[in-house]
VOGU-3710 file (C-alpha; in Angstrom, 3 decimals, decimal comma):
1> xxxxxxxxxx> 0,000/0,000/0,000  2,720/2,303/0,677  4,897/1,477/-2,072  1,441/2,723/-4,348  1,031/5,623/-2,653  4,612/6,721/-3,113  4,183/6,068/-6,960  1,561/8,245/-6,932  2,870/10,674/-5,692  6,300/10,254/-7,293
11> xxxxxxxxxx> 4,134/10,637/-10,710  2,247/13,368/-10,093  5,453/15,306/-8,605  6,488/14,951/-12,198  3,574/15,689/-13,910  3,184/19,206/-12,370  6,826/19,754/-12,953  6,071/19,697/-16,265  3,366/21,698/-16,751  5,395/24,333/-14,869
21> xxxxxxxxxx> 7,274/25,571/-18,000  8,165/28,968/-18,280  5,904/30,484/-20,545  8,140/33,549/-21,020  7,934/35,753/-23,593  10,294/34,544/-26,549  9,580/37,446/-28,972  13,098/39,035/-29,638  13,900/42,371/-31,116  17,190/43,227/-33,196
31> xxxxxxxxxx> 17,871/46,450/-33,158  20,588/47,536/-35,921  22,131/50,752/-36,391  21,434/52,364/-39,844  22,802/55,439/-38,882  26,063/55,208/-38,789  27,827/53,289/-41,608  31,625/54,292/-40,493  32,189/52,071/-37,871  35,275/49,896/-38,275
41> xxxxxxxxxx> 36,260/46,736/-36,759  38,452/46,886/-33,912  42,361/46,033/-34,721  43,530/42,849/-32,853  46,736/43,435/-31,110  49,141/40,462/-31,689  50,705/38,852/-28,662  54,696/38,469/-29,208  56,474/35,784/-27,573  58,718/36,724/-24,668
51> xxxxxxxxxx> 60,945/33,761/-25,236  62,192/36,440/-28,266  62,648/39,071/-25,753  65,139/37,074/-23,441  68,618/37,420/-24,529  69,432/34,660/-27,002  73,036/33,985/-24,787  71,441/33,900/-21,543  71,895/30,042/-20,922  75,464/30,060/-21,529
61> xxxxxxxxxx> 76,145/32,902/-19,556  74,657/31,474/-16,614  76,246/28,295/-17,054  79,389/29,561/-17,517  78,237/31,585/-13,993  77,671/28,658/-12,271  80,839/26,305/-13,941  83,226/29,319/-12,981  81,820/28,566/-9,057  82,407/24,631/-9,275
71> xxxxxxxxxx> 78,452/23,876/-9,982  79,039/21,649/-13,097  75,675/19,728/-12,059  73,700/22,706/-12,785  71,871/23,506/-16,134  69,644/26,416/-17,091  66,773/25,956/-19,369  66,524/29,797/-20,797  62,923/29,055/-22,807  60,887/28,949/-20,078
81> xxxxxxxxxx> 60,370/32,786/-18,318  62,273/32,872/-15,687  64,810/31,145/-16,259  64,631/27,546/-15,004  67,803/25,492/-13,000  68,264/22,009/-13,043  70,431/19,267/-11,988  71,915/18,558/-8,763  73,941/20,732/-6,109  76,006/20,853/-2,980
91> xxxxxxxxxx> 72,896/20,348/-0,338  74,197/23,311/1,486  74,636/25,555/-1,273  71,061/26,535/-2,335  71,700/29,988/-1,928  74,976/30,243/-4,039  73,600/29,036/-6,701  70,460/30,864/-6,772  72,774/33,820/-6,138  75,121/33,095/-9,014
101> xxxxxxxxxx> 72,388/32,622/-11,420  70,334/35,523/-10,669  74,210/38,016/-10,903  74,907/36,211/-14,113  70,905/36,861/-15,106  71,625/40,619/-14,494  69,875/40,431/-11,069  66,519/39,000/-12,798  64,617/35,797/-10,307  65,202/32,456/-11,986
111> xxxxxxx> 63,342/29,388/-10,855  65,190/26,679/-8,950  64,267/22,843/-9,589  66,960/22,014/-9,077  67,797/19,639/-6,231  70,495/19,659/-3,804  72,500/15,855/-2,825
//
């Protein structure tokens, strides 16, 4: 009995859910403008890369940083923005080397991934 009562109900939940549609209005109006027959399209600005606006040496230079300071594990990926280090360092030596590649980077952050051993 209560298992048929609940169906009922269940069903006729649904039914007057659907006869609840929105009977908005659906009549739309374009407006246009005659008026004025100068208007131009707007100019779309074109997004440069900044990988071209890094200096095309800037890896080697900061190798060459870190190599001159006995970090040979170290390497710099210069396509990413900042700078990116990699490789493996002296565990107590973080801040060298963040310090040596950020002098050689003409004082610019670089990102350390690096890891230290």
């Amino acid at each position: 009995m209560k298992l048929k009562v609940l169906a009922v109900l269940g069903l006729a939940a649904v039914a007057g859910l659907a006869g609840c549609k929105s009977t908005a209005n659906t009549n739309t109006t374009v407006v246009t403008n005659t008026t004025n027959t100068n208007m131009t399209a707007a100019t779309p600005v074109m997004k440069t890369n900044e990988s071209a606006t890094t200096d095309p040496n800037l890896k080697s230079k900061i190798e060459a940083a870190l190599k001159a300071k006995g970090f040979t594990d170290v390497t710099v990926d210069a396509s990413t923005t900042p700078a990116t280090l990699r490789g493996t360092y002296p565990k107590d030596k973080i801040a060298e080397v963040i310090a040596t590649a950020q002098e050689a980077n003409g004082g610019k952050p670089v990102k350390n991934e690096a890891t230290g051993k």
